[in-house]
C-alpha positions in Angstrom: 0.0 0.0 0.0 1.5 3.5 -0.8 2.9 5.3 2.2 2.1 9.0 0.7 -1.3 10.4 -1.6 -1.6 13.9 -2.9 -4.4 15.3 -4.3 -5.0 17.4 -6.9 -7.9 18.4 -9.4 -9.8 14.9 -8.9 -6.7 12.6 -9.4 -4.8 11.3 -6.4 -1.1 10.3 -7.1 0.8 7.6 -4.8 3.3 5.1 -4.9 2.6 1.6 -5.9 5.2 -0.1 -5.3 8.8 0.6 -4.1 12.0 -1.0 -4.5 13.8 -3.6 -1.8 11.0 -2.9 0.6 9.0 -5.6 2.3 5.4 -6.2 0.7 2.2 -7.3 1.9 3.2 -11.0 1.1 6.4 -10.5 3.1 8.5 -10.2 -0.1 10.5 -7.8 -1.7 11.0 -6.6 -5.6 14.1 -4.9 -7.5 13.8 -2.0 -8.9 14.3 -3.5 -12.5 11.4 -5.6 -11.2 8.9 -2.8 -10.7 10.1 -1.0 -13.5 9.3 -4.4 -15.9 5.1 -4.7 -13.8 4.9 -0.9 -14.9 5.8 -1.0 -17.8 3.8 -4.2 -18.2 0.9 -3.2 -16.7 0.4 0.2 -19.3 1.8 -2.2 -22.3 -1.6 -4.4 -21.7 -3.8 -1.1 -21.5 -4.6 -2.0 -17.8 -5.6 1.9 -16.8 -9.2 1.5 -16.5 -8.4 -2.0 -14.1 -9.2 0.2 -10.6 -11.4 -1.3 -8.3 -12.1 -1.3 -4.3 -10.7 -3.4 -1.9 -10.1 -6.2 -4.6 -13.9 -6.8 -5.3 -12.7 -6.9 -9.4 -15.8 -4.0 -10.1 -13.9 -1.4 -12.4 -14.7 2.2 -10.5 -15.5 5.6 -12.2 -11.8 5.9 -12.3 -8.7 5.1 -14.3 -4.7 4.7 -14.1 -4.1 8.8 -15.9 -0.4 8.9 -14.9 2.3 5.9 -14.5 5.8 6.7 -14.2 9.6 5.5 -12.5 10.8 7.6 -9.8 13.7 9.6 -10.4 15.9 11.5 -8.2 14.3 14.7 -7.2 10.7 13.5 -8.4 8.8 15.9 -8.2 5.8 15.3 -6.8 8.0 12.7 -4.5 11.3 14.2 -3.8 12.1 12.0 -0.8 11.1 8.6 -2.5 13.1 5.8 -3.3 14.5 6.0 -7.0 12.9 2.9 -8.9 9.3 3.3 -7.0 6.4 2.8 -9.4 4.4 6.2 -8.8 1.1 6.7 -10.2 -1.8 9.0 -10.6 -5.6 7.8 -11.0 -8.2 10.1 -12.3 -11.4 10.2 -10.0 -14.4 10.6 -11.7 -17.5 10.0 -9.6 -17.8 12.4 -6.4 -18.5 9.2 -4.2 -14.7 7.9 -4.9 -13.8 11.6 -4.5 -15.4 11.9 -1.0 -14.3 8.4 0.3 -10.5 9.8 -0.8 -11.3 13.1 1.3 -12.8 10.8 4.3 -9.5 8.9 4.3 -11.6 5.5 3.5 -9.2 5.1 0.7 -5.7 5.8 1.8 -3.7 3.9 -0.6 -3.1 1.8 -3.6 -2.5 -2.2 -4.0 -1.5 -3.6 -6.4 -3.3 -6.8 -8.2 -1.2 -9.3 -10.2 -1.1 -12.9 -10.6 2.4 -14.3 -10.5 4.5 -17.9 -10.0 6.6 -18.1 -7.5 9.5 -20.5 -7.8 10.5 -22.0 -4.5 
């Protein structure tokens, strides 16, 4: 889940993902790693894939900005280089007041992946 949001003319920017920190699942990805699932995930047109709490419904919202953190970023100057940052584009005033509320505080992201063990 992202550790910052900003706000901004209905689209709310975070981090996705950042490099050789532990995850959800107790694991940890490269930055060359993250870079590859964003790049990936805009290669298969996945912008309009934004849902709630994992329930799969698409929301009135889509991925409008993707990028790789560079040093000096700036909308996030202190975050790691190689973080996946994006911005998603509100567009209902329910997903606009739930961000205000704080009942959405952060991204997740969804992927299906092998793990070798």
């Amino acid at each position: 889940m992202t550790k910052k949001k900003k706000e901004g003319g209905g689209v709310v920017y975070g981090i996705v993902y950042s490099p050789d920190e532990v995850d959800a699942h107790g694991e940890m990805s490269s930055g060359e790693e993250i870079q590859k699932a964003a790049y990936g995930f805009m290669k298969g047109l996945n912008g309009g894939n934004v849902d709630r709490e994992h329930d799969f419904k698409n929301r009135d919202a889509y991925v409008a900005e993707s990028w790789i953190v560079r040093e000096n970023d700036a909308l996030f100057k202190g975050e790691k280089v190689g973080s996946w940052a994006v911005g998603i584009k509100l567009e209902s005033d329910e997903l606009k007041q739930a961000v205000k509320k704080g009942e959405i505080a952060g991204y997740r992201w969804r992927a299906l992946r092998c793990v070798k063990r």
